[in-house]
N, C-alpha and C positions, 0 to 999 in steps of 0.2 A: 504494500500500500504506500502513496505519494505519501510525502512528508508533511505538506499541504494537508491530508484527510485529518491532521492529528491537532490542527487548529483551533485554539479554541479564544474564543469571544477576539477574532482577529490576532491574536498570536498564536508566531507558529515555533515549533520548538528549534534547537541546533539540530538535534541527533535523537534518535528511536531507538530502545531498549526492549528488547522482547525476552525477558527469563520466561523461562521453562521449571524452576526447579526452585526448592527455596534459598539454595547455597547460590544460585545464578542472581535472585531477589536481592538477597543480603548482599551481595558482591556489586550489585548494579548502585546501591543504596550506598556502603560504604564510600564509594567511589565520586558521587554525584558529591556527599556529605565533603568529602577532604576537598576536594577543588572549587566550595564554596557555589557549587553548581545550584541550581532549582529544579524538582520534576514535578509534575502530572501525573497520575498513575491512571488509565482508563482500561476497559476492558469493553463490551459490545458501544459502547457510547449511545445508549438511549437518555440518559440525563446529565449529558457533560453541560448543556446547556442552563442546569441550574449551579448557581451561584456571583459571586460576583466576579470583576474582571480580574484576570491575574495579575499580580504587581510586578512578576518575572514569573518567566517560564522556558526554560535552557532545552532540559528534555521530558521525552514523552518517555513513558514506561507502559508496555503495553502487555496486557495480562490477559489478553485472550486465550493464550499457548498455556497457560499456568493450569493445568488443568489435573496432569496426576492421576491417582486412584481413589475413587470414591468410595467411602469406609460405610458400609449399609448394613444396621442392625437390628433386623426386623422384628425379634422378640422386645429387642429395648426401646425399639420406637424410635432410633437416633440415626441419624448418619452425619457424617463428617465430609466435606467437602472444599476443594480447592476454589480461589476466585474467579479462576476463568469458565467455570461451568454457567453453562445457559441455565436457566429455571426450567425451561421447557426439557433440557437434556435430563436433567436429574427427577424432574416428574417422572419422567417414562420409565428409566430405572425405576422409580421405588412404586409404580404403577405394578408393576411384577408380584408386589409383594402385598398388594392394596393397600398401599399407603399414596402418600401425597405430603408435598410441603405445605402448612398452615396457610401462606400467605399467599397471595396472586400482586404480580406486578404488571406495567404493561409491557406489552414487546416481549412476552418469555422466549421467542425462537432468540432474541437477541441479547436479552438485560442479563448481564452475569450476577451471580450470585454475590461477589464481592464487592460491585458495584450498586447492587441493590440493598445490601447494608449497611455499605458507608452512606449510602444518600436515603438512607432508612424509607426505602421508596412507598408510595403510597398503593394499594389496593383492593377492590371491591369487599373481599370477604372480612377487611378491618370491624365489621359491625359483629359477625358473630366471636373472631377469634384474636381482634387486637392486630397490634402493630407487630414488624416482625423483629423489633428487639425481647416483646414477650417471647419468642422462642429459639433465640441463641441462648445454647447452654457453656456456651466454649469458642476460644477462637485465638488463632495463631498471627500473629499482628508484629511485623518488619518499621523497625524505629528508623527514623529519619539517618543515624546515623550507621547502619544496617545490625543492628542488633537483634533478635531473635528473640518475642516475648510470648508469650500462652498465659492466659489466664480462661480461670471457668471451670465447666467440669469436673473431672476428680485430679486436676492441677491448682494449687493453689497460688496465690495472690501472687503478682510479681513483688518484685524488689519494691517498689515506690508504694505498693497496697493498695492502688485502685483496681477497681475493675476492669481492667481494660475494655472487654467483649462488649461492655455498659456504655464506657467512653465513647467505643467506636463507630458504636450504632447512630447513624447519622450525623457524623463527625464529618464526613465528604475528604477522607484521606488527610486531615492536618494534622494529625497527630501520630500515624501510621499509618503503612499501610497493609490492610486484612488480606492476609493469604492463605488463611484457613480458617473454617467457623463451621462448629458444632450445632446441630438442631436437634430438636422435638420434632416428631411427625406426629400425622394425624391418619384415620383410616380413610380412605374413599368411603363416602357415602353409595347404597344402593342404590340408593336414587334419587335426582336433581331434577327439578322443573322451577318454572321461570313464567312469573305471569308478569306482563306489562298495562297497567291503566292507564285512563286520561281523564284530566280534568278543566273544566273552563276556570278554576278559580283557585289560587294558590295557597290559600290559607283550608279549603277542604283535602286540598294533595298532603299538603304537611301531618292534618290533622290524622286524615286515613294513615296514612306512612307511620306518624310515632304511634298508634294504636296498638300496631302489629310491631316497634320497636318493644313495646311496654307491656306485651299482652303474654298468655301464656307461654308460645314458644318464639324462640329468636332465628329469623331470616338468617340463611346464610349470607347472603348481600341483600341490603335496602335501600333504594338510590333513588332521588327526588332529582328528574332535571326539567329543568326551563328555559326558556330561549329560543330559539334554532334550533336548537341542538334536540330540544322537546319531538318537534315536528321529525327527524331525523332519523331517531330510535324507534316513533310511531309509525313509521313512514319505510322502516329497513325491510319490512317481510310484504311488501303489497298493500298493506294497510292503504286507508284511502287516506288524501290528505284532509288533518282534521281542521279547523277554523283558526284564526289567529290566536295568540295569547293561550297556550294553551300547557299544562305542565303532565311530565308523565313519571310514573312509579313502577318502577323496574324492582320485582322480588323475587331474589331464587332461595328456594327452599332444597334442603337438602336431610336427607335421613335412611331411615328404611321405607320400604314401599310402602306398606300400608299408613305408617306415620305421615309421610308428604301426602299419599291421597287425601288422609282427611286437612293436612295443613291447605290444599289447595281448594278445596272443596271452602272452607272456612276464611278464605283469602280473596276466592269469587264471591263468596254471599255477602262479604264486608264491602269491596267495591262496588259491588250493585246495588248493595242499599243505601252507600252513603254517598252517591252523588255522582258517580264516575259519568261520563258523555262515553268510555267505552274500552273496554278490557279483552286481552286475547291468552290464553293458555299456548305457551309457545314449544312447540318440537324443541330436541336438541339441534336439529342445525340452526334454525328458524333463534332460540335463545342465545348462540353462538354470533352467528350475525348480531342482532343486536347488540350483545355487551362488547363484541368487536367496534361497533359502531361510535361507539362512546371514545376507544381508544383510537379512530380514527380524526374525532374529531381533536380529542388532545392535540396530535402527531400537525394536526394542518391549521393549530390557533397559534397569531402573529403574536398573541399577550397570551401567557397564563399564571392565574396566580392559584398558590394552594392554603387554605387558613384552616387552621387546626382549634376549634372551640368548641360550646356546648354547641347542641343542636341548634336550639333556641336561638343562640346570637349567629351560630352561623347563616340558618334560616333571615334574622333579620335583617343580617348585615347584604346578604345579595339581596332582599326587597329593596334596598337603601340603593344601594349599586346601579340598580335596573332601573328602579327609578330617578336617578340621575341623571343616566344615559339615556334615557329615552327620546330626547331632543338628538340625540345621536344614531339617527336610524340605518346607516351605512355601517355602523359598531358591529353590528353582527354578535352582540352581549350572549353568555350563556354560563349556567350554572351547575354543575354535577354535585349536590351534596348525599353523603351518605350518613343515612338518618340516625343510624347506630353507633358509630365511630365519631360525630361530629367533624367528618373532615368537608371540605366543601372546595371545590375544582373552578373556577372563576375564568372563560375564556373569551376572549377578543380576537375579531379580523375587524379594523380600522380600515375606511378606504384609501387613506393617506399617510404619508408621514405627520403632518402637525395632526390630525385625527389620535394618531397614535400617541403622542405624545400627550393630549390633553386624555386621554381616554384613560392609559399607565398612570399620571399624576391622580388620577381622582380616583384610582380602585388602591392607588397606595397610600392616600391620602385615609380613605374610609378606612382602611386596614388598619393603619397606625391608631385609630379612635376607638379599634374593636378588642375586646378583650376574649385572647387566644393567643396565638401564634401565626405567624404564615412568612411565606415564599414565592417571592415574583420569580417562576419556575422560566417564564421565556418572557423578552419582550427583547426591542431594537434594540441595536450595540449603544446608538446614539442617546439612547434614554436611559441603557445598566449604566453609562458612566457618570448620570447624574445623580444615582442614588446607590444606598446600601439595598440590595434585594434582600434581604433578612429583616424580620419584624425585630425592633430594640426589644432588650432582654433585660432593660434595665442594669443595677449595681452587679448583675451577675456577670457581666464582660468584663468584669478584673477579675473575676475567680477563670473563667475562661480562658485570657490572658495567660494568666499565670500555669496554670497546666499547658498550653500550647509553648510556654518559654521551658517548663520542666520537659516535656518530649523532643520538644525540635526549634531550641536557641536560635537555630539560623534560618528558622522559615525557610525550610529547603522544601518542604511539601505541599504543596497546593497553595504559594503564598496569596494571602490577600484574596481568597476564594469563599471563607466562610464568614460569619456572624461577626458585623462590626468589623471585616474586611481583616479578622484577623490570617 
């Protein structure tokens, strides 16, 4: 691959490193460290694009090759795995065994596993089973100056007594970088179905959605979207198109057979009496398309922002948003939140650049007034260099600080890429 493909927010590296191995890791590491180098560590690059711009950037390290043997413990429920593995690879292995990893990211042919822990990436099944630092039990983590640490598991603390595997969970490689990490698995369920509704009115969509967050049993994924993006998901299997303004409830239930029958059964009689204009029981390819669909729209939005809060304030912060924008009808505005997790997915196609730029200032502007977290995950070069992409963290950026100077003094890893452009 061009030297050019390893560019990131318009820089481009000197030199491209490709270890294979973790004595190759540590040796590339060491070497960057003494000649006061800076690297990048990427692997499929489906979220190089979030963070801020780098302050230097010498070489790329590239951990796609980093791959190894996969450690699969199917009595214990764990496996251990290198960072260069695709999600989608290691599903299929442990699919053998009827298991499955907890978590869903987007792009699994392509998001490496290593890469999808440091950027503690977001997806659908977050409502039933959490984020996926809830299930790193372990994890093999290459220090800035190639030093060789593990914490987790039945390995105890490093030297310094943090947790590293805790640290590194969304850490986005500044303080190491993950070249192995321990999980929990979970079984395949029997069986998964996927009902989508629709509603003319957002505050019923909400209401139906947390019902079934709050009610006896819990959705494997519950996803409230609006926008474009609504009509989109309603619109991926034939559906006819439905009227303006219109918001849709994407539920996939997952269990044993007879338990989803009656969960689905109990899921159509809720949408049909409380207001839906119109609900489908979706096949699995027919489910597939859709929640592909969602991950399509990510992939092709010029802005996206991701806010991490209760439901509630997530819910009320995109009403705020939308209705902001709405004088902005070329914004192409759109919301993906999931009702369980409270994460909530904020995207933009602007017809212009100034579009853009007044569009980014006002969803980061609402963001900073919200109370949660979030990340301007994509927007222009010209607009990441006017801000910190990271919500303030408040007096907590000197505890920050200070572990990012305890691991890597010389900001040789990912400098000026995370929180407060440390």
């Amino acid at each position: 691959m061009h030297i050019v493909n390893y560019s990131v927010d318009g820089l481009t590296p000197k030199s491209i490193e490709r270890p294979e191995t973790i004595n190759e890791l540590s040796d590339v590491l060491s070497t960057v460290h003494s000649h006061g180098l800076s690297a990048i560590p990427l692997g499929g690059r489906t979220r190089i694009k979030v963070g801020n711009i780098p302050s230097s950037y010498d070489v790329a390290i590239d951990l796609s090759g980093f791959i190894g043997k996969i450690e699969h413990e199917p009595g214990d429920m764990t496996v251990v795995v290198n960072a260069g593995v695709t999600l989608s690879t290691l599903n299929k292995l442990l699919a053998a065994e009827g298991q499955r990893m907890p978590f869903e990211v987007r792009n699994p042919d392509k998001a490496t596993i290593g890469g999808s822990v440091a950027s503690n990436a977001p997806g659908h099944r977050q409502s039933s089973t959490g984020g996926i630092r809830d299930w790193v039990i372990g994890m093999q983590t290459v220090l800035a100056d190639g030093t060789v640490t593990k914490s987790g598991g039945r390995v105890v603390k490093n030297v310094q007594g943090y947790e590293m595997h805790r640290l590194n969970t969304g850490a986005f490689g500044t303080l190491g970088i993950v070249s192995q990490i321990a999980f929990k698995l979970v079984p395949i369920p029997a069986e998964q179905q996927t009902i989508i509704a629709w509603f003319d009115d957002d505050k019923t969509a909400a209401s139906v959605g947390m019902s079934f967050v709050n009610g006896l049993f819990m959705p494997e994924a519950i996803t409230l979207v609006s926008g474009p993006a609504a009509k989109r998901v309603v619109t991926a299997n034939g559906e006819s198109l439905p009227p303006d303004n219109i918001w849709a409830l994407l539920i996939r239930l997952g269990g044993g057979v007879r338990s989803v029958e009656r969960q689905v059964n109990e899921v159509v009689g809720t949408v049909g009496s409380q207001g839906a204009s119109g609900f489908s029981v979706l096949d699995d390819s027919e489910a597939s398309k859709t929640w592909s669909e969602l991950e399509v729209i990510h992939k092709q939005a010029e802005i996206s922002a991701r806010l991490i809060s209760r439901p509630s304030i997530a819910l009320t912060t995109v009403s705020s948003i939308e209705k902001h924008l709405k004088i902005n009808a070329d914004s192409d505005i759109s919301a993906v939140t999931d009702l369980g997790f409270g994460s909530t997915t904020i995207t933009a196609n602007p017809s212009n650049d100034a579009e853009s730029l007044k569009v980014a200032k006002l969803i980061n502007n609402q963001l900073l007034e919200t109370s949660g977290s979030f990340v301007i995950e994509a927007c222009p070069l010209s607009i990441k260099q006017e801000m910190d992409v990271f919500s303030h963290v408040g007096n907590s950026i000197n505890l920050m600080r200070r572990i990012k100077h305890e691991f890597d003094p010389n900001y040789t890893l990912n400098p000026g890429r995370f929180v407060g452009k440390i």
